[in-house]
C-alpha positions as CSV (number, residue, x, y, z in Angstrom):
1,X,6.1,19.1,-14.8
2,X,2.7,21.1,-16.0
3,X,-0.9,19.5,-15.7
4,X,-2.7,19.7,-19.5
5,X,-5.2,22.5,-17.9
6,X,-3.5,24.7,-15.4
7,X,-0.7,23.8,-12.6
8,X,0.1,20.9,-11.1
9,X,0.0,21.1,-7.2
10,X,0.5,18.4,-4.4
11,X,-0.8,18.9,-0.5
12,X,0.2,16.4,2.2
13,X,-1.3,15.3,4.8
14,X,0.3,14.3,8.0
15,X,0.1,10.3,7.5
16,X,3.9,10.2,5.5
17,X,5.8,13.5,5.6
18,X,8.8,11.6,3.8
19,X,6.9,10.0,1.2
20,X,5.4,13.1,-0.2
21,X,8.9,15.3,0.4
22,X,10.4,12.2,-1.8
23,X,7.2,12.1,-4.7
24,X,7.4,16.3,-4.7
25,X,11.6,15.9,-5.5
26,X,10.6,13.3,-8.3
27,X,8.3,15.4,-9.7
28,X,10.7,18.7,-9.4
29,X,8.1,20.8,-7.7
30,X,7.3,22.0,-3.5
31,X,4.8,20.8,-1.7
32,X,1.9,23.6,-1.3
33,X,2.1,25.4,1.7
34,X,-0.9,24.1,4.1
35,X,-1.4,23.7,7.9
36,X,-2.9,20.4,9.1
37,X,-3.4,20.8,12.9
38,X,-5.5,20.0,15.7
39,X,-7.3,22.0,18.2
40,X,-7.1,21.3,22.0
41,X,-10.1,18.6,21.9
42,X,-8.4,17.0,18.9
43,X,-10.2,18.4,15.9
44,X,-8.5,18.6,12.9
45,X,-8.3,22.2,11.6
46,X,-7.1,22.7,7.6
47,X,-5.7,26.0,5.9
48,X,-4.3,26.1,2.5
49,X,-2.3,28.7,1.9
50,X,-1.0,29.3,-1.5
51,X,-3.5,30.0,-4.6
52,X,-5.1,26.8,-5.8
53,X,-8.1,27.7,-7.8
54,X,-8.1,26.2,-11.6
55,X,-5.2,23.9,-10.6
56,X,-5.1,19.9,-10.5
57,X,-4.6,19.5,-7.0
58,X,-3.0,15.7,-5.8
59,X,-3.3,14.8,-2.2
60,X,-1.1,12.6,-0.8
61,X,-2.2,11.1,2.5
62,X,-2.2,7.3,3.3
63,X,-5.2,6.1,5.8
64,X,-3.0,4.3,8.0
65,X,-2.4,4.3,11.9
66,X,-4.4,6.6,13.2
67,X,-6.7,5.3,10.2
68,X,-9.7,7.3,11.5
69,X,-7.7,10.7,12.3
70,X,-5.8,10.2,8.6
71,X,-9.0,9.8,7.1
72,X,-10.4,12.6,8.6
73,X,-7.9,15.2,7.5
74,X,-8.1,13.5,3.8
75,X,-11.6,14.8,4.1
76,X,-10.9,17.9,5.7
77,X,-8.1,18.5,3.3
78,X,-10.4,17.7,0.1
79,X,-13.2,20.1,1.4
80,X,-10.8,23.6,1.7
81,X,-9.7,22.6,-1.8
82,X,-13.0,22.0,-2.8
83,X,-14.3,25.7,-1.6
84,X,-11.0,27.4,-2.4
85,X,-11.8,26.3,-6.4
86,X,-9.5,23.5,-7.3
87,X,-10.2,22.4,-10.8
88,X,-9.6,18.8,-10.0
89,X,-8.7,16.9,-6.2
90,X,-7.1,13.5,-7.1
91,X,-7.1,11.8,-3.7
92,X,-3.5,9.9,-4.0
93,X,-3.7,6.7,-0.5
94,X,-0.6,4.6,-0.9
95,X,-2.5,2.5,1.7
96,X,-6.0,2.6,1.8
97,X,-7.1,1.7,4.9
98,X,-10.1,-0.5,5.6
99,X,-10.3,-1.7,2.5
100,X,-9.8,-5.6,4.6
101,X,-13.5,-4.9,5.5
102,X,-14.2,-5.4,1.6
103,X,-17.1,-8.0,2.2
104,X,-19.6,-8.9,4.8
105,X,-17.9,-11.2,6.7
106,X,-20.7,-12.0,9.1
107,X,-24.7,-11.4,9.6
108,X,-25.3,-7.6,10.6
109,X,-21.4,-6.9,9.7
110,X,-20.4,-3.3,7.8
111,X,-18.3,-3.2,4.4
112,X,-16.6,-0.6,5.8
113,X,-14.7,-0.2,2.9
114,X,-17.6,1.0,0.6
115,X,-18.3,3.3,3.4
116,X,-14.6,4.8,3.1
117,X,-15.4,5.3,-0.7
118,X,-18.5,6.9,0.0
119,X,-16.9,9.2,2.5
120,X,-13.9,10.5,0.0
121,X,-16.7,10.6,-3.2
122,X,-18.9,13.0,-1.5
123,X,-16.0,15.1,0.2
124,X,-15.2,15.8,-3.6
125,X,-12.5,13.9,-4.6
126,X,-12.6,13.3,-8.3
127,X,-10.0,10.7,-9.0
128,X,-8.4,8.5,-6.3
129,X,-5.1,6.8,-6.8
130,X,-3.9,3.8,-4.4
131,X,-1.1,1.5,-4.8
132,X,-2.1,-2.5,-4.3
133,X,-5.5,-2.7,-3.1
134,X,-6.4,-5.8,-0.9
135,X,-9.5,-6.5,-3.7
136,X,-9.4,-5.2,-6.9
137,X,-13.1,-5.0,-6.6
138,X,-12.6,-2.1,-3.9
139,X,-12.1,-0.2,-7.4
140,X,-16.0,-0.7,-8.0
141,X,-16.7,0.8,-4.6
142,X,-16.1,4.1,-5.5
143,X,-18.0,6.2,-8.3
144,X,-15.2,8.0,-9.6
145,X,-12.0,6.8,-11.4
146,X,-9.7,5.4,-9.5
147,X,-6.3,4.0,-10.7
148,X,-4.7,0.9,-8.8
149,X,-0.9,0.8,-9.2
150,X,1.0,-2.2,-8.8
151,X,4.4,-2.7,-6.6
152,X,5.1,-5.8,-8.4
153,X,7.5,-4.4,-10.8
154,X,9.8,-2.5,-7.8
155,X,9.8,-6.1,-6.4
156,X,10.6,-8.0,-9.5
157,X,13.7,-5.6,-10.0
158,X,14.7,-6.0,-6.5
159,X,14.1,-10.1,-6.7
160,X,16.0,-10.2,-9.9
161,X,18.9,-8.3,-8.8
162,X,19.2,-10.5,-5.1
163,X,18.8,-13.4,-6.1
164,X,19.8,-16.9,-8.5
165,X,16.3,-17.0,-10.2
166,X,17.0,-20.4,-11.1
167,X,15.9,-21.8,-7.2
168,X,13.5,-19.3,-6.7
169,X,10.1,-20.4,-5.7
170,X,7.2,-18.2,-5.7
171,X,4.9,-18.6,-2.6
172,X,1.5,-17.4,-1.7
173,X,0.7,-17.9,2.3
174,X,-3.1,-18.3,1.5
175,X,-5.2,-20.0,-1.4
176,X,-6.5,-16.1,-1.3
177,X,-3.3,-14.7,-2.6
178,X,-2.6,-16.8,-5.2
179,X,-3.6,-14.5,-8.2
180,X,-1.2,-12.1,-6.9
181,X,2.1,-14.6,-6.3
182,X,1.1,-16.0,-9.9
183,X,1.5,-12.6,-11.6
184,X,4.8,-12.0,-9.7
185,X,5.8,-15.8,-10.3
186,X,4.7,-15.7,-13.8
187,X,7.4,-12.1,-14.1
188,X,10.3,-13.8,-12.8
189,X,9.9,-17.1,-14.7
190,X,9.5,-18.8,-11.2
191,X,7.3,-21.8,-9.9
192,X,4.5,-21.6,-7.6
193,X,3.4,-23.1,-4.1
194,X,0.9,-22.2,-1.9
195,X,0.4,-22.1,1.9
196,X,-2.8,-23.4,3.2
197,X,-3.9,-22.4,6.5
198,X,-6.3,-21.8,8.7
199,X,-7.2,-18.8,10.7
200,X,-8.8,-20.0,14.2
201,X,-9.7,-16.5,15.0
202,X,-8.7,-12.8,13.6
203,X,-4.8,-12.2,14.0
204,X,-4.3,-15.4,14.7
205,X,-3.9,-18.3,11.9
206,X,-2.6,-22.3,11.9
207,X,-0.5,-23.3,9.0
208,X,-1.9,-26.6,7.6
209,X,-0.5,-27.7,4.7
210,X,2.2,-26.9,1.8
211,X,1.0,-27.5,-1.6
212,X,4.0,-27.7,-4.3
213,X,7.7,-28.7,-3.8
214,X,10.1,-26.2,-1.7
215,X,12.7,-28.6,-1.0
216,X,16.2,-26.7,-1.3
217,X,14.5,-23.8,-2.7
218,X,14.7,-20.0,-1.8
219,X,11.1,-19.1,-1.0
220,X,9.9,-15.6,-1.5
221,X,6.3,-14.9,0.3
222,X,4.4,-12.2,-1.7
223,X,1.6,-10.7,-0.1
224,X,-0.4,-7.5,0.0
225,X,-0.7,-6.2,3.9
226,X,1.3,-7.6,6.8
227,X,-0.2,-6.6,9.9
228,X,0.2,-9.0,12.6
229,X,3.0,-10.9,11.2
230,X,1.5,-14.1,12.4
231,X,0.7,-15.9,8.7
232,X,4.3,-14.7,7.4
233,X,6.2,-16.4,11.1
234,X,4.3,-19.9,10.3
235,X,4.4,-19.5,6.8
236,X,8.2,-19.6,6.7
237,X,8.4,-22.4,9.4
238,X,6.2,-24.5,6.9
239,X,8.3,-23.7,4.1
240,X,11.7,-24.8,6.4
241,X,10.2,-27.7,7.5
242,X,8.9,-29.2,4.1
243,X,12.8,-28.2,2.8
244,X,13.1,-24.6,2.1
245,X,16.6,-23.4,1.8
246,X,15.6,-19.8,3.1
247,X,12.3,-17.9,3.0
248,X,12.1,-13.7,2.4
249,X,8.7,-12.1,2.6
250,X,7.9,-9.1,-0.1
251,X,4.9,-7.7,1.0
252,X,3.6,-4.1,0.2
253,X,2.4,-2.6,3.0
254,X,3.6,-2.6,6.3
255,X,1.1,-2.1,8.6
256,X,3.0,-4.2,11.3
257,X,0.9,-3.5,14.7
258,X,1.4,-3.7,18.2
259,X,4.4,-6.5,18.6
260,X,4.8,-7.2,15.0
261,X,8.3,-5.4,14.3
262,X,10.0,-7.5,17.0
263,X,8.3,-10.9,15.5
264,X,9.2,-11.1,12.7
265,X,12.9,-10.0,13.9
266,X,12.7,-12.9,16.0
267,X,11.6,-15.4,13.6
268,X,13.3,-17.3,10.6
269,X,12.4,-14.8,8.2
270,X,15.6,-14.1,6.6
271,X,14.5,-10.5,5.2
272,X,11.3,-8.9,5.1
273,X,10.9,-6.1,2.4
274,X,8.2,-4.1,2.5
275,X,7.5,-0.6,0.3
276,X,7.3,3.1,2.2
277,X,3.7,3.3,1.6
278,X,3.3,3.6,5.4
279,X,5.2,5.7,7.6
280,X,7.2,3.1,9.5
281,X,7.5,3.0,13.4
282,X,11.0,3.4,15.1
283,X,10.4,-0.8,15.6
284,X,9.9,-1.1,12.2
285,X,13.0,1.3,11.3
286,X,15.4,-1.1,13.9
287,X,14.7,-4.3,12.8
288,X,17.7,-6.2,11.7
289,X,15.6,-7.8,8.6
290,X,12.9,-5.6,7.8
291,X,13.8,-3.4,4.5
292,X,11.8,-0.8,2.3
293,X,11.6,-0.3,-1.1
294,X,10.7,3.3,-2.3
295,X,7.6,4.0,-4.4
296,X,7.8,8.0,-4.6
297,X,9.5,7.6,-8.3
298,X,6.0,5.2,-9.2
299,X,3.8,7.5,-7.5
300,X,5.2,10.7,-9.3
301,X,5.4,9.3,-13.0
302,X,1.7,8.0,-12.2
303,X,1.1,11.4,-10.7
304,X,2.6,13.2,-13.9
305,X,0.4,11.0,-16.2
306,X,-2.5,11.8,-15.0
307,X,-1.8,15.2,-14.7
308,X,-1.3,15.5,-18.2
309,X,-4.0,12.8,-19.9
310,X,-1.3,9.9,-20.5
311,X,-2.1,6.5,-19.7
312,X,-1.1,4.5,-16.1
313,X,-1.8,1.6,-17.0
314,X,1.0,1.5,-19.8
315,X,3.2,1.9,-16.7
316,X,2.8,-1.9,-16.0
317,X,2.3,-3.1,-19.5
């Protein structure tokens, strides 16, 4: 694999050591040789150490827990590569992290987000790619290109080799999701139903309501962030009490804080299946029904694309 204008080379961070080992194997090449450490008061200290100047330079670093920390060393990372005369930094965040804070959601309230996109932009980033973004206007945020892949087509595999398509139903759990179950529903040749609820306070939220007819069916929740795990647990009692035959979850990233792991274990969930965008915890890695799909061969052939002028977007046509 060769960039159109000089060599292709990929730096990690320290947010998913296994996802960029498994994107560099796709791609056949090494990850370049850099040290990402921190000093005794916690300051992140970067040195690349092979030759990048002229080359197309990808880092791969997801902004998830420690978000701030992550997002520092993306930064940090960007600006050695900057000064050591990359020819191009593409910033590749599987998850990018406060990208939830896409809006204000209150009077005197940041859009964070926008603040994120400012940050990478003026470290020197020059294309960012992210997989799944909460808002596809998050895309507009930033003043460089950035490419938004999609994990619906490693789900619609996985969906269509599991399971008897025929009693499949498609389920959003929020009216705010729907655009994203309809695309997946729409794939599969599945109906739709949506979940209303509504969220009494942040990480907390009250199921109201089914809209559309589950009865007997095999309900698969699409989503694009689980955190809590909270709307997924009384999403899938709603769906077994208006009739569901069983309810799976596909949702891309995991960010499954504090107790989440051992909640939705605990719950009627029959399978949670989420992709490797995020480093999962040891919780995450134990549970009985939480599964992950791999997006390093995605990421590379996006990686490999851009690398040498192809289109990414024919990758979900």
């Amino acid at each position: 694999m060769s960039a159109k204008n000089g060599s292709i080379k990929l730096v990690a961070g320290n947010s998913n050591p296994p996802l960029a080992a498994a994107i560099a194997s796709e791609l056949g090449l090494a990850l370049t040789k850099a040290v990402v450490r921190r000093f005794a008061d916690m300051e992140i200290f970067v040195e690349i150490q092979e030759n990048v100047r002229g080359s197309d330079v990808f880092i791969i670093q997801s902004t998830s827990y420690p978000a701030n920390d992550l997002l520092m060393e993306l930064l940090i990372i960007t600006d050695a590569l900057r000064r050591a005369s990359a020819r191009r930094i593409t910033a590749v965040v599987p998850y990018f992290g406060y990208a939830r804070q896409d809006r204000k959601s209150g009077s005197r309230t940041p859009i964070s987000a926008k603040l994120v996109a400012n940050l990478i932009t003026h470290a020197g980033v020059d294309r960012v790619m992210t997989l799944d973004l909460h808002a596809g206007q998050i895309q507009g945020f930033f003043d460089i290109p950035t490419d938004n892949l999609f994990a619906a087509p490693l789900m619609v595999r996985d969906i269509k080799d599991r399971f008897d398509l025929s009693n499949v139903m498609v389920v959003s759990p929020d009216v705010g999701g729907v655009a994203r179950a309809r695309g997946l529903a729409k794939r599969i040749n599945a109906p739709l139903a949506i979940v209303d609820k509504r969220r009494e306070r942040p990480g907390e939220s009250e199921v109201m309501n089914v809209i559309g007819d589950v009865s007997g069916r095999t309900c698969i929740l699409i989503d694009d962030i689980v955190d809590s795990g909270g709307t997924l647990v009384n999403a899938a009692d709603a769906l077994l009490k208006y009739g569901a035959k069983d309810v799976y979850a596909y949702i891309t990233h995991g960010v499954l804080s504090g107790g989440a792991a051992t909640r939705i274990s605990s719950s009627r969930l029959k399978e949670l299946v989420i992709t490797d965008s995020i480093l999962p915890t040891e919780a995450v890695r134990s549970a009985p029904n939480i599964r992950a799909l791999p997006i390093a061969p995605l990421i590379a052939e996006a990686i490999g694309r851009t690398a040498a002028e192809e289109s990414v977007s024919s990758l979900f046509d």
